[in-house]
C-alpha positions as CSV (number, residue, x, y, z in Angstrom):
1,X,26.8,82.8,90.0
2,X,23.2,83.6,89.1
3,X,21.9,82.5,85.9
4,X,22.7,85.1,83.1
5,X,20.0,85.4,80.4
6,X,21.3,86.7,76.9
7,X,18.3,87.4,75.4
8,X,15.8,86.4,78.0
9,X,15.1,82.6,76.7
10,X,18.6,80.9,77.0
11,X,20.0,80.7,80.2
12,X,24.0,81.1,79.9
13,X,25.2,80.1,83.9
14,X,28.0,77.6,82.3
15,X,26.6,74.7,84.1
16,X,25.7,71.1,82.1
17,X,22.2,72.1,82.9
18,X,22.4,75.4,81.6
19,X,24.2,74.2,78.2
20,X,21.7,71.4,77.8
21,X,18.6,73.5,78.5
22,X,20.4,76.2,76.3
23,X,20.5,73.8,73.6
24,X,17.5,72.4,73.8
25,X,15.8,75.9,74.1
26,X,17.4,77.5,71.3
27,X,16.3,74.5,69.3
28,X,13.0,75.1,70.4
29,X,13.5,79.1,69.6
30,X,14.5,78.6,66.3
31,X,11.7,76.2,65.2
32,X,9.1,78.6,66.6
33,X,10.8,81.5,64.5
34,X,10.8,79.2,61.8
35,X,7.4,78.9,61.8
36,X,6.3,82.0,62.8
37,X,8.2,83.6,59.4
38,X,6.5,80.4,57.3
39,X,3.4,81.5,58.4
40,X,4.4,85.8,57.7
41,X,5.2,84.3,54.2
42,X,2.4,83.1,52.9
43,X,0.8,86.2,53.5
44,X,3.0,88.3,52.1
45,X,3.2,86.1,48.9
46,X,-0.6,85.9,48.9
47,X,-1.1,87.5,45.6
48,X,2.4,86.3,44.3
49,X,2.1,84.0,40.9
50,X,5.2,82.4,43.0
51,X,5.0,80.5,46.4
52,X,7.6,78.8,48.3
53,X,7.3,75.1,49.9
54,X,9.0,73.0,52.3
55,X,11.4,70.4,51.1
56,X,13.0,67.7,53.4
57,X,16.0,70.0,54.5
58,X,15.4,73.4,52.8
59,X,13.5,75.6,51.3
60,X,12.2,75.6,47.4
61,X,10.1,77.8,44.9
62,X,6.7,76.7,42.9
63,X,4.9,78.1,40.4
64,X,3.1,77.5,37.3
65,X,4.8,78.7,33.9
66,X,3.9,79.7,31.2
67,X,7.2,80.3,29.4
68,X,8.5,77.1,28.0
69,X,12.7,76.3,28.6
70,X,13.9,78.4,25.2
71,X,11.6,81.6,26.5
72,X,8.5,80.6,24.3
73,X,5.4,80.9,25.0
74,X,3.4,77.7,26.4
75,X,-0.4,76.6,25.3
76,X,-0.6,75.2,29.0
77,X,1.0,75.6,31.7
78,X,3.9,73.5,33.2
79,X,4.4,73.2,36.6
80,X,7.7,73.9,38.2
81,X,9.2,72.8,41.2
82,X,13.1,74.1,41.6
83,X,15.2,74.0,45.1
84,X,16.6,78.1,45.6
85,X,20.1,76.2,46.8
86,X,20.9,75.4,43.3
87,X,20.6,79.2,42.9
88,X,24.3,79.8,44.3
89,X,22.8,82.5,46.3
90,X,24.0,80.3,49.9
91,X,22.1,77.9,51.5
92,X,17.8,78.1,52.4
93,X,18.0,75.5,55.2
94,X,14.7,75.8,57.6
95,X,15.5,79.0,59.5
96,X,13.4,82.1,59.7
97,X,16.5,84.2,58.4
98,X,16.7,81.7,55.3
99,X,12.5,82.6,54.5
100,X,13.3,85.8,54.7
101,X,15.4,85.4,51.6
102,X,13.6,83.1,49.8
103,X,10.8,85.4,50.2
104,X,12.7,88.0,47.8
105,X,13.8,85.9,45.3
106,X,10.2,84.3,45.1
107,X,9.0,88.2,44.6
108,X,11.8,89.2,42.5
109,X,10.7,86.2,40.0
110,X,6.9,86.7,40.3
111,X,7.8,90.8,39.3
112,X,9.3,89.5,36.1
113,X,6.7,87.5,35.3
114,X,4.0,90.0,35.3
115,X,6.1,92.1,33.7
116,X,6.6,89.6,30.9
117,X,10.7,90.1,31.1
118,X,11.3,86.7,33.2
119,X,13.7,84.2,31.2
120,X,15.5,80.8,31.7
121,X,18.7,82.7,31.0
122,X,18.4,84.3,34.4
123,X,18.1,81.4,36.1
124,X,20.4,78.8,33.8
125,X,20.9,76.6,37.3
126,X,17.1,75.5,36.9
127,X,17.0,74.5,33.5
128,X,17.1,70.6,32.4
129,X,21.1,69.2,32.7
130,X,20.7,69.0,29.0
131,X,20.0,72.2,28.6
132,X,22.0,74.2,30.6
133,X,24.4,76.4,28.3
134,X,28.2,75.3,28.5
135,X,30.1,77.8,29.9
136,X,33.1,78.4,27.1
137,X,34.8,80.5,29.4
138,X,34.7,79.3,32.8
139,X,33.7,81.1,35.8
140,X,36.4,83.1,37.6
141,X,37.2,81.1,40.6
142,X,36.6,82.7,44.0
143,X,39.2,83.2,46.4
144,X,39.5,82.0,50.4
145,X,38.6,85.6,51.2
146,X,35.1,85.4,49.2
147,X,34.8,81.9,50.5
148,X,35.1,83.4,54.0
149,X,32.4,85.7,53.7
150,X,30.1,83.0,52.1
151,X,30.8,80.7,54.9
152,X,30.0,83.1,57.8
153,X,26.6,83.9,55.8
154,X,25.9,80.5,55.9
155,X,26.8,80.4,59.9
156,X,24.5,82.6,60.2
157,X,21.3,81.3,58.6
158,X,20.9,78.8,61.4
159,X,22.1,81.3,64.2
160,X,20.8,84.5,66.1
161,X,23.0,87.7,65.2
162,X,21.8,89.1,68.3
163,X,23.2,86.4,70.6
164,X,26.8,86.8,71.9
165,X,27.0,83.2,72.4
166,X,27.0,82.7,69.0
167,X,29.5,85.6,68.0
168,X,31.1,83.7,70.7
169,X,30.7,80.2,68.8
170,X,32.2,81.8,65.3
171,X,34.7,83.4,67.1
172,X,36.5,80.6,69.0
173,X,35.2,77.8,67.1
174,X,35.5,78.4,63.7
175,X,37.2,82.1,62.5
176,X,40.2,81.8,64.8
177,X,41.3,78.7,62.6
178,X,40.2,80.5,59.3
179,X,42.5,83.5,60.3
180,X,45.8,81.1,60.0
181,X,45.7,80.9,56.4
182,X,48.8,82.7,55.3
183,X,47.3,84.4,52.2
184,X,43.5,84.7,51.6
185,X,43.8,86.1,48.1
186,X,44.9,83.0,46.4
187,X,42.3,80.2,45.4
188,X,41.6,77.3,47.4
189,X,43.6,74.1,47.5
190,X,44.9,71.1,49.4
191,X,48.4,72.7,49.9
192,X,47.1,75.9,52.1
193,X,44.6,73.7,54.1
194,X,47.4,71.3,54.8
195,X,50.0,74.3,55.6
196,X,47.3,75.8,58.1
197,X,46.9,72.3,59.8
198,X,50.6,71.0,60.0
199,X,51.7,74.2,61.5
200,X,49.0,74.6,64.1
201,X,50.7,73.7,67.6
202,X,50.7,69.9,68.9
203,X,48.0,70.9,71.6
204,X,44.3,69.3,72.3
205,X,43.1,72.1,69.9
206,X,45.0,70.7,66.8
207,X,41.9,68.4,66.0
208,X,39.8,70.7,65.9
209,X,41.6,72.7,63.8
210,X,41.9,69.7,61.6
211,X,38.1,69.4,61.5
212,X,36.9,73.0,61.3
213,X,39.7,73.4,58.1
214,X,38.3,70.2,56.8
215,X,34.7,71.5,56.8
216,X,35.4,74.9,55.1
217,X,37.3,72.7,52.7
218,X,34.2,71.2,51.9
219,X,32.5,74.0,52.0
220,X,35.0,75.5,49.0
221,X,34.3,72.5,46.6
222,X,37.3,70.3,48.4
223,X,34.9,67.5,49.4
224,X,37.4,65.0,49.5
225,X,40.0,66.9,51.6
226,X,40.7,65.1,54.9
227,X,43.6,66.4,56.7
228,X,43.9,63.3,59.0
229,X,47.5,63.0,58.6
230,X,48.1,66.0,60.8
231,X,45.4,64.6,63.8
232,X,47.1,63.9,66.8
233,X,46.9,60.7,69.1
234,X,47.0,61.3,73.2
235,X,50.2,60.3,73.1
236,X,51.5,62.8,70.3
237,X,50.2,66.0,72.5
238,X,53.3,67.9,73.2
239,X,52.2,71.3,74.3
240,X,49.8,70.9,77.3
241,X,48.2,73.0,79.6
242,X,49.6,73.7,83.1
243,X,49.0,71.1,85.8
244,X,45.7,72.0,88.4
245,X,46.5,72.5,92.0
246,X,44.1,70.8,93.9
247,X,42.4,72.5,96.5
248,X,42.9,72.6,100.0
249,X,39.8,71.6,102.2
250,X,40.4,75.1,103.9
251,X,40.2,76.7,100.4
252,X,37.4,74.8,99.6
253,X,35.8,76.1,102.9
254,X,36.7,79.4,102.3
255,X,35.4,79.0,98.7
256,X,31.8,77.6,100.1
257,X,31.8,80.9,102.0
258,X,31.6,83.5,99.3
259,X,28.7,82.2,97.6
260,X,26.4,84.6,99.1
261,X,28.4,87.6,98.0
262,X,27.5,86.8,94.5
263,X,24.0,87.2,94.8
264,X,24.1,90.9,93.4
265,X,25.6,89.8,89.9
266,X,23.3,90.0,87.0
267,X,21.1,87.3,86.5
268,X,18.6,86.0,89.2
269,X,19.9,86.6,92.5
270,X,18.1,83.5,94.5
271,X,20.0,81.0,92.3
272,X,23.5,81.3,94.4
273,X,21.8,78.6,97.3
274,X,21.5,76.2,94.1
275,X,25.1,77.2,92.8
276,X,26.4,76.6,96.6
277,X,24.8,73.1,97.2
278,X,26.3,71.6,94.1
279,X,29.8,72.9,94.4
280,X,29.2,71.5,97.9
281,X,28.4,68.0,96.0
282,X,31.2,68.4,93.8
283,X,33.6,68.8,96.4
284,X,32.1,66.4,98.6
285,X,31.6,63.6,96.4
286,X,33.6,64.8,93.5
287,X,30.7,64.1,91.0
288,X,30.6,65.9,87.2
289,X,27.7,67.8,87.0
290,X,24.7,65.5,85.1
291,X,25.6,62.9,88.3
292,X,24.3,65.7,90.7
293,X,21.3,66.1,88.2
294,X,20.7,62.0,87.8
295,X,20.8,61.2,92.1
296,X,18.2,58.0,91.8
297,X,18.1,57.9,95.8
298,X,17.9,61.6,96.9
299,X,14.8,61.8,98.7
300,X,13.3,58.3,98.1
301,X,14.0,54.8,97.9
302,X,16.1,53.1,95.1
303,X,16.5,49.3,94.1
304,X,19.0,49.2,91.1
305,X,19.6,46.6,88.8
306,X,20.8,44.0,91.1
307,X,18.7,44.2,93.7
308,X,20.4,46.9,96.1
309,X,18.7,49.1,98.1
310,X,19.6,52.5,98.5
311,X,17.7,54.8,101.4
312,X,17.3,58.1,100.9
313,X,20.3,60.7,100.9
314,X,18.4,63.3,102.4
315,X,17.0,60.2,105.6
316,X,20.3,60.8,107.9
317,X,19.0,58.0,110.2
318,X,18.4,55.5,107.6
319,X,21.3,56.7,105.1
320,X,24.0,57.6,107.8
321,X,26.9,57.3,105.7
322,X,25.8,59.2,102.7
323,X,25.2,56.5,99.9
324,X,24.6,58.2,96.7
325,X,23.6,56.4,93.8
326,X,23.4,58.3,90.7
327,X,24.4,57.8,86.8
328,X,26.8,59.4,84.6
329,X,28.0,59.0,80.8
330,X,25.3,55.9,80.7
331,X,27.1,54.5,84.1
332,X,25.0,54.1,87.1
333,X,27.4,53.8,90.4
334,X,27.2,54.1,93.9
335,X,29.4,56.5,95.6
336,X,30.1,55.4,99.0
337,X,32.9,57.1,100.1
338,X,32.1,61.4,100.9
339,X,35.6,63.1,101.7
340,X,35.4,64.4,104.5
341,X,32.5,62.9,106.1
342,X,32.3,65.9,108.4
343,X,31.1,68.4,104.5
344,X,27.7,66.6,104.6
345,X,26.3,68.4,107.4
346,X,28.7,71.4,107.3
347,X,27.6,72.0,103.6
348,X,23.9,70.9,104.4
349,X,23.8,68.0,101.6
350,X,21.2,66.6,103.0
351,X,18.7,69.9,101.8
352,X,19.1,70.2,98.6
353,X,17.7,74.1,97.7
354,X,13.8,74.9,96.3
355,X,15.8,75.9,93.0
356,X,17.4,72.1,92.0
357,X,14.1,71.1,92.3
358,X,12.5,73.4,90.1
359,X,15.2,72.7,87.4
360,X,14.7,69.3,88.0
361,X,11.1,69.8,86.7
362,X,12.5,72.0,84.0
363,X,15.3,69.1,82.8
364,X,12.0,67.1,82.7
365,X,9.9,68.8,80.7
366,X,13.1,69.5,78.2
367,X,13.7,66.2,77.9
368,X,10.0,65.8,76.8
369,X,10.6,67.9,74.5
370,X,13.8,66.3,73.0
371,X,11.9,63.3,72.6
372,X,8.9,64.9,70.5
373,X,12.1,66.8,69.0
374,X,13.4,63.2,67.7
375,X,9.7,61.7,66.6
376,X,9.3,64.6,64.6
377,X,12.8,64.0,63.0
378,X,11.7,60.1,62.2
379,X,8.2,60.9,60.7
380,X,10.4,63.4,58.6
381,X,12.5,61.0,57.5
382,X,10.5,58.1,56.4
């Protein structure tokens, strides 16, 4: 139960803390790698005719030319500004991965230019729409299988190759759907996407099947396929998983037990006291998770939005029944009712571990971060 690190920043204990602080620090990582390769770039373009600048959402290429759109020479030059996603050469969104690239093909076009051997023909996407040749012979159409591999590229522009949870992530979220089309050497169309979603099984997972197919659809030039014909209601779930057994209170008891036996797995050992109090909260209480994390009253007062107030969970004289209040999915509630009583002081409730409040200070300072996150994203946007 101690919280396992996969690469030393993101913290992967399967808790709703650890996913939202995994989130909001991989975030954070890949900004800072962002920037870190933005900043490697301008050096190593220092003496390139061509440089590379940030547009809203991606990346582009800027230089002034001297070789006019039929491959003539120019008295002065003319100064161009062209997105490297129109290239067809996959996607340049902000990622330190997608500089890297950019970074060649801004070298690879400042090369021909000093060599005098860089032409529009090369680069026919960039030209003026009324310009651009027509091709008499259109392009040979690509099939699912090249799609595929275009698709995981793009995956990965935004993702770290060296992190299993996101080999995880392509895995189970996205290839295991892509490996139930029937033939991958024929060319993509609204008949295969819609044989690969009717035929999927009527369990949970059959929207997101729906929605992963749709979004390689799109991906393949499809952008109008929507395979919400084949979405299931509630109702309409026919296979479903096998009811949960409820646990006994002695099972729970016995559970409660083991948690100090865990403290030798990977990861830091002093976290299994934290791990122990909330399944003691769970099973107590029966909260989700974020309500253990969003306790108003735990060791001070609380007046809510009516007026009530709540004494301190962790005051037995003044809070002898165990009122909780606490907020979940936007919902603030009181739990009033512990089953059995007799867990409160068995499970010691009433000391919460050094550790929840650390990562309580840790949740804090991540959701600052979220919100300078969100004011960047607005000043972006304006």
């Amino acid at each position: 139960m101690g919280a396992k690190k996969t690469n030393g920043i993101v913290p992967d204990d399967g808790s709703y803390l650890g996913s939202k602080k995994g989130n909001a620090l991989r975030a954070k990582k890949l900004k800072e790698d962002f920037a870190r390769a933005w900043k490697s770039q301008k050096q190593l373009l220092k003496n390139s005719l061509v440089k590379l600048y940030r547009d809203r959402n991606s990346i582009a290429v800027r230089w002034n030319a001297m070789i006019d759109w039929d491959d003539s020479t120019l008295v002065t030059p003319r100064r161009i500004k062209r997105a490297l996603n129109a290239l067809n050469r996959g996607k340049f969104p902000l990622t330190a991965n997608a500089v890297n690239q950019a970074v060649s093909i801004a070298q690879e076009i400042d090369l021909k230019i000093k060599a005098n051997s860089f032409t529009w023909q090369d680069y026919p996407q960039w030209l003026p729409r009324e310009l651009k040749p027509k091709n008499t012979t259109p392009n040979k159409p690509k099939t699912i299988a090249e799609w595929i591999v275009e698709y995981e590229e793009n995956y990965w522009l935004s993702k770290n190759k060296e992190e299993f949870k996101d080999h995880r992530n392509w895995d189970k979220s996205y290839h295991r759907y892509l490996k139930r089309i029937p033939d991958n050497s024929k060319i993509p169309s609204k008949e295969i996407f819609d044989q690969v979603c009717a035929n999927y099984p009527k369990s949970k997972k059959r929207n997101e099947c729906c929605s992963r197919i749709k979004s390689f659809a799109h991906f393949c030039g499809l952008t109008d396929y929507d395979p919400k014909e084949f979405r299931l209601r509630q109702d309409q779930i026919e296979v479903k998983a096998n009811p949960k057994r409820d646990l006994t209170e002695q099972e729970i008891e016995y559970w409660y037990k083991k948690f100090p036996e865990w403290q030798g797995n990977e990861g830091n050992s002093s976290y299994w006291e934290l791990w122990q109090w909330m399944y003691g909260m769970q099973a107590t209480y029966g909260f989700r998770n974020h309500e253990i994390l969003n306790i108003y009253n735990l060791d001070c007062e609380h007046t809510d939005d009516k007026g009530i107030l709540y004494h301190p969970f962790t005051d037995k004289v003044k809070n002898p029944r165990g009122i909780i209040y606490t907020r979940g999915k936007g919902v603030k509630r009181a739990a009033f009712l512990p089953q059995p009583l007799r867990w409160i002081e068995q499970f010691k409730l009433r000391t919460p571990p050094e550790k929840y409040h650390e990562l309580m200070k840790e949740l804090k300072q991540l959701d600052k971060f979220n919100r300078e996150k969100r004011k960047e994203n607005k000043a972006v946007n304006k």
